[in-house]
N, C-alpha and C positions, 0 to 999 in steps of 0.2 A: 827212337833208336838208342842204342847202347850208350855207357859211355867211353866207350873204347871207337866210338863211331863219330863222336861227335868231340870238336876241340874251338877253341875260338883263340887269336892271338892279334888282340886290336892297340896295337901298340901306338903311341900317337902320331911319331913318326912313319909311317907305317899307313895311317888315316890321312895324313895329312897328303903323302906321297897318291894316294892311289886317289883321293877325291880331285884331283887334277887330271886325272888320268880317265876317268871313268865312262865319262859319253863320248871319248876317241876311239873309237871303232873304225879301222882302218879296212879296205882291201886294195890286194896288190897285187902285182904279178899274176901274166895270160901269159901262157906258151904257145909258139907259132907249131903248125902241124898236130894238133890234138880234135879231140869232136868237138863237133859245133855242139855249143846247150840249146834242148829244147825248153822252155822254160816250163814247167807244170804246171798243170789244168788247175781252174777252179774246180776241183773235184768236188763230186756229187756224193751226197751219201750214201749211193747203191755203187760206186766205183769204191769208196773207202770201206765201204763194210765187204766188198768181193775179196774172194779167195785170189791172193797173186799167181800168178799165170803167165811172168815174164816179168815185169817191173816191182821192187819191192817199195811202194810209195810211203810206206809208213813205218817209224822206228820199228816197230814190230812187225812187220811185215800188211797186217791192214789193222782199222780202227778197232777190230777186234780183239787183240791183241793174240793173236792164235800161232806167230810164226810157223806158220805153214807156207809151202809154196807145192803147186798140182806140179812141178815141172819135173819131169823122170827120162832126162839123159842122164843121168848120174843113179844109179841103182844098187842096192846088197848084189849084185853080179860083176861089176865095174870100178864098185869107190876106190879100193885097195888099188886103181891105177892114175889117182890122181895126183897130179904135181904142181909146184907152186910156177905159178903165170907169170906174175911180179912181187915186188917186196918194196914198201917205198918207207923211209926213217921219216918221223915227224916229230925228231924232236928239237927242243927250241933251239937257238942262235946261243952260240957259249953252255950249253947244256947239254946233257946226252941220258939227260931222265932216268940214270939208276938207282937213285934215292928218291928225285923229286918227284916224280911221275907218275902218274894211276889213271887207269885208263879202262873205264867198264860201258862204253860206248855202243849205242848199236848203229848203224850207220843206214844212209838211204840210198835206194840206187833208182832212177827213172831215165830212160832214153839214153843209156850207156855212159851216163854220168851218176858217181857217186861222190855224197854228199856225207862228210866224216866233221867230228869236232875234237880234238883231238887236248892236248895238254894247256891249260893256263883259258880253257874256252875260246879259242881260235877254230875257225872255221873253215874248210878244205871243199873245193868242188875237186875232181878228180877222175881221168876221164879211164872208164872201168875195164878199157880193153890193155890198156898200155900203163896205168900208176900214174902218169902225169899231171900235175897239178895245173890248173887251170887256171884258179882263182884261191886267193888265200884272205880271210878278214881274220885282224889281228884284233883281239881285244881289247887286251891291253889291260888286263888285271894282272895284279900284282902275289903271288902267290904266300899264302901264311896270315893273308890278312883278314882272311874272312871267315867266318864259319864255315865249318865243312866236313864231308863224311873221313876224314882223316886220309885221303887220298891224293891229296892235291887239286889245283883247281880245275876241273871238268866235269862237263855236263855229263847224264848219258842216255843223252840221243835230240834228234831234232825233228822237226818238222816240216813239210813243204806242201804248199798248194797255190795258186792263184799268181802262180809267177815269182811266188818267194821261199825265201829258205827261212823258218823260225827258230832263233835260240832263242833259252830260256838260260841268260847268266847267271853267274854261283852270287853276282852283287844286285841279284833282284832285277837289273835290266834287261827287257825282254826286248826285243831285236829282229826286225824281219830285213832279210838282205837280199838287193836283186839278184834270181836266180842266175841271171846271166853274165854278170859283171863283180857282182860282189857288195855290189855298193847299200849304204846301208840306206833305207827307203824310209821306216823309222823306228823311233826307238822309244818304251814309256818303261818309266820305274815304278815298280809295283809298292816296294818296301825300303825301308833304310837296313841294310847290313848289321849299321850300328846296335842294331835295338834287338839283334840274335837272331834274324830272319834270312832263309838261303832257299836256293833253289838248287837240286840236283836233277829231279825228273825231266823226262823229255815232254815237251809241250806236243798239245796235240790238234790238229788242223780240224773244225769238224764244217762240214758241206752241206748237212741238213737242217742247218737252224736258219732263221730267217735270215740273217744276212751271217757271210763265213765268219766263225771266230776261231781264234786260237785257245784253248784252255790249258792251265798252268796249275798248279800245286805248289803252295806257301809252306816250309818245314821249318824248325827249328823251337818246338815244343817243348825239347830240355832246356832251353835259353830262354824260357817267357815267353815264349811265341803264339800264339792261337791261330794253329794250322786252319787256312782258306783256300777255296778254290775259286777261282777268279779266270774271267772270261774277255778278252781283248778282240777288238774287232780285227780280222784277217788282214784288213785293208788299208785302215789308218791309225790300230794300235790305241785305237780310244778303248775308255776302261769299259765297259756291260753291264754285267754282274759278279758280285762278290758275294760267297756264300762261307760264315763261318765251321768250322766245323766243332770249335765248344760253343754252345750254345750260351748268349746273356740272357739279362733280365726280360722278359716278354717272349723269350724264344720258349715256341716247344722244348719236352723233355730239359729245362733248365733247373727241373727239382731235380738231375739226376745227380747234378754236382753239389757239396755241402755251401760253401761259403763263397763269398768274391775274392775272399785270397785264393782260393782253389783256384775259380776262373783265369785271374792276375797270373795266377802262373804257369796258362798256356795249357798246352799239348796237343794229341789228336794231328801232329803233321800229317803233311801230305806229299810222303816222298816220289810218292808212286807216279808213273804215267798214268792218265787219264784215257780210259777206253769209252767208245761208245759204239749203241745198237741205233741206228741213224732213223731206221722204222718205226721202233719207240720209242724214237726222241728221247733217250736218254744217254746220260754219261754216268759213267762209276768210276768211283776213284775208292782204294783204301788208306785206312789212315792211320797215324802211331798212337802209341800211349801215351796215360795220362801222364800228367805232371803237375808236384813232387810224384817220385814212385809212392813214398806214402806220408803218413803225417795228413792223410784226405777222410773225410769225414764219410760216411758209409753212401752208397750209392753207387750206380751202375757207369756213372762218369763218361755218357753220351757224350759225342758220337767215338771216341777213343776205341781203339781195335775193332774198326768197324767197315766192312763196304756200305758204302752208301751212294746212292741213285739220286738223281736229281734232274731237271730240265734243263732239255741244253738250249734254250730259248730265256730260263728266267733265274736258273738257277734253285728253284726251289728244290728241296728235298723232299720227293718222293717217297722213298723206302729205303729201310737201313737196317743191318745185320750186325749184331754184336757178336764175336768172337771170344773175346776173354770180357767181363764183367767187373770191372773196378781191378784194373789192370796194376800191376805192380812188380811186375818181373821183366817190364822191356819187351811184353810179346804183342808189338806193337805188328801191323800188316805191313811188310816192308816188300814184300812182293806183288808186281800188281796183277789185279786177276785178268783171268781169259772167259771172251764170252766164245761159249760153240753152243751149237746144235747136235742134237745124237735122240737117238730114238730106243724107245724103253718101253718095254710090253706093248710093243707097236705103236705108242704114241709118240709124238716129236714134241722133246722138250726143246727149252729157249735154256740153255744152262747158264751158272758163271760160275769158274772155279778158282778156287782162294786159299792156297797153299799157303801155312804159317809155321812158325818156328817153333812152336810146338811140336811139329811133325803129324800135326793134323789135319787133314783135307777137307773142307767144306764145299760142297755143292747148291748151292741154290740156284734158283726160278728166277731168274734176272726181270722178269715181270713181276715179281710181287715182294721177291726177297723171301720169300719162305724155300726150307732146305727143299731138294727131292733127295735126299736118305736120310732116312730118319736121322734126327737130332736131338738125343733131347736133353735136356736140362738134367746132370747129375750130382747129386749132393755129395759135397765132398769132402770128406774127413777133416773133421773138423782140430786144427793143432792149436796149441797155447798160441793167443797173442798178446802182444804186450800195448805197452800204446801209441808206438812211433807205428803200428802196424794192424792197424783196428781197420773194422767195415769192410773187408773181404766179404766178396758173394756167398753166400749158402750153395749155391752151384752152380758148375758152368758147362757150354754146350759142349756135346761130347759128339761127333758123328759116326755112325756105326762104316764098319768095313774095317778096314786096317790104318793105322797111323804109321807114316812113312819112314820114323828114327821110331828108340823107345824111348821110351818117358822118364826115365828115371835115374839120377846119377848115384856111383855105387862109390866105394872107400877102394876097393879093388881097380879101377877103373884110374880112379883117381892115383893113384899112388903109381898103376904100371905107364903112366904117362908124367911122371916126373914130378907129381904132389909130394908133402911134406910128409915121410910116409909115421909121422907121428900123427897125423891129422887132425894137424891145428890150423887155424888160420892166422890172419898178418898181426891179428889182435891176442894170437895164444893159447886164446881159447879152443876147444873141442869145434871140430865142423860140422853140420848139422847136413848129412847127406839124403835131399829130399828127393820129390817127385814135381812135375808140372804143378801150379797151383800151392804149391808147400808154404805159409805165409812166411815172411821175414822176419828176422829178431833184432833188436838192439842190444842182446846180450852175447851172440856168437854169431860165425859168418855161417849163410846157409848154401847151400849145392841145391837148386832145385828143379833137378832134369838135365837137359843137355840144353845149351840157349844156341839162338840165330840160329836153327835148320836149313828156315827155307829162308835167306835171306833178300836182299834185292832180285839177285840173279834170274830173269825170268822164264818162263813156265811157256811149254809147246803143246798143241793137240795139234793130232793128223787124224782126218775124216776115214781117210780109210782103211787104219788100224783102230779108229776108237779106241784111241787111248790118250792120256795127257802124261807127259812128261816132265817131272820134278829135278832139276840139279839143287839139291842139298849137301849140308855139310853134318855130318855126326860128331860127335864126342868133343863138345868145346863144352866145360865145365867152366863157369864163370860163379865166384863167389857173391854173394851180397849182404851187407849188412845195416838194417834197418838204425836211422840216426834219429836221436829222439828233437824235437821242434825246438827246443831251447838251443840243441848246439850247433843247430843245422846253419843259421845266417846267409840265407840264401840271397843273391843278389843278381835280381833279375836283369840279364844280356850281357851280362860281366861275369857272371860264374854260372856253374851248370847248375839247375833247379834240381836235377841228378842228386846234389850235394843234401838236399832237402829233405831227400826220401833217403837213397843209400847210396855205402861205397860200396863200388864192388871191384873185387880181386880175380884178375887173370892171369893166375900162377900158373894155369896148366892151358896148355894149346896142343893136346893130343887130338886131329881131328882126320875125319878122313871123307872125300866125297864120294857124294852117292847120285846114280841117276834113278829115279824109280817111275816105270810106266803103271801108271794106275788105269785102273778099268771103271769110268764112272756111271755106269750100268747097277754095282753096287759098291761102289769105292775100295775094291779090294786090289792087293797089289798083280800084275801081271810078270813083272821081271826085276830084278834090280840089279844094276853093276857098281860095284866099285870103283872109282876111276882109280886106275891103275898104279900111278905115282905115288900114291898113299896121301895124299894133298887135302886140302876142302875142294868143293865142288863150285866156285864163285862166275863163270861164264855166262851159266842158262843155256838154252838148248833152242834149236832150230831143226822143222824136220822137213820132208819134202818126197814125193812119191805117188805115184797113182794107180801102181799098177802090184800083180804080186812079186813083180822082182824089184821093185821099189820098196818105199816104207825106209829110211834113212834118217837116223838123227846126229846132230853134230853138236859136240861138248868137246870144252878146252879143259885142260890141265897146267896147274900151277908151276909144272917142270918145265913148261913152254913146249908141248905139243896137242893141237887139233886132234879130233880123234869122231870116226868116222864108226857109227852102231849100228846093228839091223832094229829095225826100231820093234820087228815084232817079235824078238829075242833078246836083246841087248848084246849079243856077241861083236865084240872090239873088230871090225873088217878093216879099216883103215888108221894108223898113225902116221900124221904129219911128220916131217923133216923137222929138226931141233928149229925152233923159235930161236927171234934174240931176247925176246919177255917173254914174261907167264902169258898165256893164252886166258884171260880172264874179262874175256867181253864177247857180247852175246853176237855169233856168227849170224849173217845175212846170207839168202840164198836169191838168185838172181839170172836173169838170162841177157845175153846182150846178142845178136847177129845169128841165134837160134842155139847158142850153146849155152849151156848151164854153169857157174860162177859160184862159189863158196868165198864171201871175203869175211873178214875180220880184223880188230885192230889189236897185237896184243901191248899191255904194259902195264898186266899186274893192279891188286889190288891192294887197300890198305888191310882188309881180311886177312890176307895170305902172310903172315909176317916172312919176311926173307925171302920172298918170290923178286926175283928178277923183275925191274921195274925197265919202262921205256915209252915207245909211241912209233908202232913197227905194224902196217898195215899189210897182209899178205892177202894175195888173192889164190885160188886153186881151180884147174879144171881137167880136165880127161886131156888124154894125150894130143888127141885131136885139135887141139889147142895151143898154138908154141907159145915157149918160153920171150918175153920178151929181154929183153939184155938191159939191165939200167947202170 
């Protein structure tokens, strides 16, 4: 990830303070009069890979990562009458999270209990008809102390099965809490903090490998990190397997990287949740770029920008798709893919789809990793480089249909968004206004394309619109400038390896969100809306419908309104009442007592700069519904 994404502040005071603090994981407080918890199934792998149908068990709604739900009391004929249920504040004690707080969380809901994780990694049961909290585990991290997506400290999202509720902490302690009580059952540390290593993605429950395990994702590849995925038993949190994702010495594809300083300094995170196809035993996760950005010796720098497939029994890697090829612009896979099904000249393919910041869509065969639309390898204009910026690919994959932004940043662009309109950069010199792929210089700053399109924010298909749903952000010009090895002094979990390859400049933040329904029949676009506020697009999207006055997607805006779409138009049918935060976390759709449930947490992201921050959980439903009074 960027470096505007990524900050570290390990002050020793600071270290000292929080290692005292760190395996107190507290819960407290039940209220009298709320639902009793049922506690969750050891679910099965045909229970986590099904379409939800009332209960949303999984951060995304099931292991496929598809946030779909079949449920259609709520429809394109109705949304426009929906009102908010309850509203409950969660923000900390002495705090009211308008600075500190970032909040991109999806939440879980089973047996009219949902399950939220909200600011500082605190954990919320939540009983789904009423707001009221149930059960609260306190962390007890300390905020600023750790690496992190520049947002503050929280997860986003959690997991639950076998009786427990699983977080995945930003200090590497991963955590399963009794569903019932809160209490913590146990707890194993993956990594030390200290060494640049973090967790943001949601861990994920899987019910088809031999005995349940949880799988988690290791990030922090601009700090020296060498992004893992690593496998914890459901039950007692013993370790499984750990799979690298830069390959050492003896490992496959280990020629793709030059030297063991390369390796030494990481990459390839794994910010992403982890989804899996439970029938073919598999899990996929994507993962970041290399690191340094450059100063790396020529090679395709496995498995960096890449999905990759593996066993959810041993960990091995199966099959793996590269994306960008000796990556060096931050177009790392920060969104994680969805696996669907959909049928194509009458055949039913097994899809995965892997929306990037490029504004590129990839489609593949989540059996074999090969695309289904054409892809192929194009050569790519070849620019001067120099030598903090050597061994760029000859070409990289291109997939046919449409690409969801455009590619290429312009001097016009730049300047009606508040660029230096002499168009120089911090260094004075001339900006070098490129395209995706444009290499970097050590002689001037480059512009190349638009960066983070599709960022975390995650990605919706609904089965019976066939279509998949992109929240993207457009026009964020980020500068960079390649730093030659001699002046780099990079110092690995203490300074960003970032510093290694290049700086880059965020002078301009003209952006604006987009939702774009793609058709991936042949990946062309079907509709696109602008969200409306003029904002980025940081939410993601949730859709739910089965009928043809159904088809409904939902997307938050950085102005702090919900906003309710025909999913097989994009026409705006419903805005939400004014938020007290940005609406920047991915809505859950849900049924509790047979009506249907839109909840969300809004509180802003560190993306959004100047978005209203907080930790402000609303629920919404049809009028049929009363308001409850809190």
């Amino acid at each position: 990830m960027g470096l505007m994404r990524a900050r570290i502040a390990l002050s020793a005071a600071a270290i000292a303070l929080t290692i005292g603090l760190l395996a107190i994981g507290q819960a407290s407080g039940s209220r009298s009069g709320v639902a009793a918890i049922v506690p969750p199934a050891a679910f099965t792998g045909d229970q986590l890979d099904a379409i939800p149908n009332g209960d949303w068990i999984d951060a995304f709604g099931n292991d496929f990562g598809e946030r779909y739900s079949q449920l259609n009391e709520i429809t394109t004929a109705n949304v426009s009458g929906l009102h908010t249920i309850w509203h409950l504040n969660l923000a900390p004690v002495g705090g009211n999270c308008v600075t500190a707080c970032s909040q991109s969380a999806s939440g879980i809901e089973y047996k009219g209990i949902l399950y939220y994780p909200a600011y500082n990694d605190n954990v919320y049961a939540i009983d789904a008809k009423t707001g009221q909290i149930i059960w609260q585990y306190t962390a007890n991290l300390v905020p600023g102390t750790y690496v992190d997506d520049g947002g503050g400290v929280t997860t986003r999202g959690l997991a639950i099965g076998g009786g427990m509720v699983y977080l995945a902490r930003l200090d590497n302690v991963d955590v399963a809490l009794n569903a019932k009580t809160g209490a913590v059952v146990w707890q194993t540390t993956l990594d030390s903090y200290t060494n640049g290593a973090f967790q943001t993605g949601a861990p994920t429950y899987v019910g088809a490998s031999k005995v349940p395990e949880v799988i988690v994702g290791m990030a922090g590849g601009e700090i020296g990190v060498r992004g893992y995925v690593e496998a914890l038993n459901a039950k007692t949190g013993a370790k499984l397997w750990k799979t690298y994702m830069v390959p050492g010495p003896g490992d496959a594809n280990y020629s793709t990287w030059g030297t063991d300083f390369d390796i030494a300094h990481g990459g390839a995170s794994v910010w992403t949740k982890p989804v899996v196809d439970s029938k073919l035993g598999l899990v996929y996760i994507a993962t970041g770029n290399a690191s340094p950005y450059v100063n790396r010796a020529p090679g395709d720098d496995l498995y960096t920008a890449s999905d990759v497939a593996l066993d959810i029994n041993t960990g091995k890697i199966v099959w793996y798709y590269q994306t960008v090829h000796h990556d060096e612009w931050d177009d790392d896979l920060a969104t994680t893919p969805i696996l669907f099904n959909f049928y194509k000249n009458g055949k039913l393919e097994l899809g995965l789809d892997q929306p990037t910041k490029m504004g590129y869509n990839f489609i593949l065969d989540r059996r074999t990793g090969q695309p289904l639309i054409p892809t192929p390898e194009v050569p790519q204009q070849q620019y001067p480089q120099d030598n903090a910026s050597v061994g760029n690919s000859l070409t990289q994959p291109i997939p046919a249909g449409q690409p969801f932004s455009q590619q290429c940043a312009t001097a016009g662009e730049w300047v009606a968004n508040g660029g230096n309109p002499n168009l120089l950069g911090p260094d004075g010199n001339p900006i070098t206004f490129g395209c995706v792929y444009t290499p970097l210089s050590s002689t001037n700053y480059t512009a190349p394309g638009f960066h983070d399109v599709a960022d975390w924010p995650p990605t919706s298909y609904n089965p019976k619109t066939g279509l998949v749903y992109v929240c993207s952000t457009n026009n964020r010009i980020d500068l960079y400038k390649a730093t030659a090895l001699a002046n780099a002094n990079p110092v690995v979990a203490k300074s960003y390896t970032e510093v290694s390859g290049s700086l880059a400049g965020d002078w301009v933040i003209g952006k604006w969100g987009v939702v774009t329904a793609i058709n991936p029949q042949n990946n062309k676009i079907r509709w696109q809306l602008n969200l409306p506020d003029g904002n980025g697009c940081y939410s993601g999207t949730a859709t739910a419908g089965t009928t043809a006055k159904g088809g409904v997607v939902f997307v938050g805006e950085a102005s702090g309104h919900l906003l309710g779409v025909n999913a097989r138009t994009g026409a705006v049918l419903w805005t939400s009442p004014q938020l007290a935060a940005a609406a920047e976390s991915p809505p859950i759709i849900y049924s509790v007592n047979g009506h249907e449930y839109v909840t969300f947490i809004a509180g802003g992201t560190s993306a959004s700069r100047g978005s209203q921050k907080g930790a402000d959980i609303y629920t919404f439903a049809l009028p049929n519904v009363a308001t409850i009074s809190q």
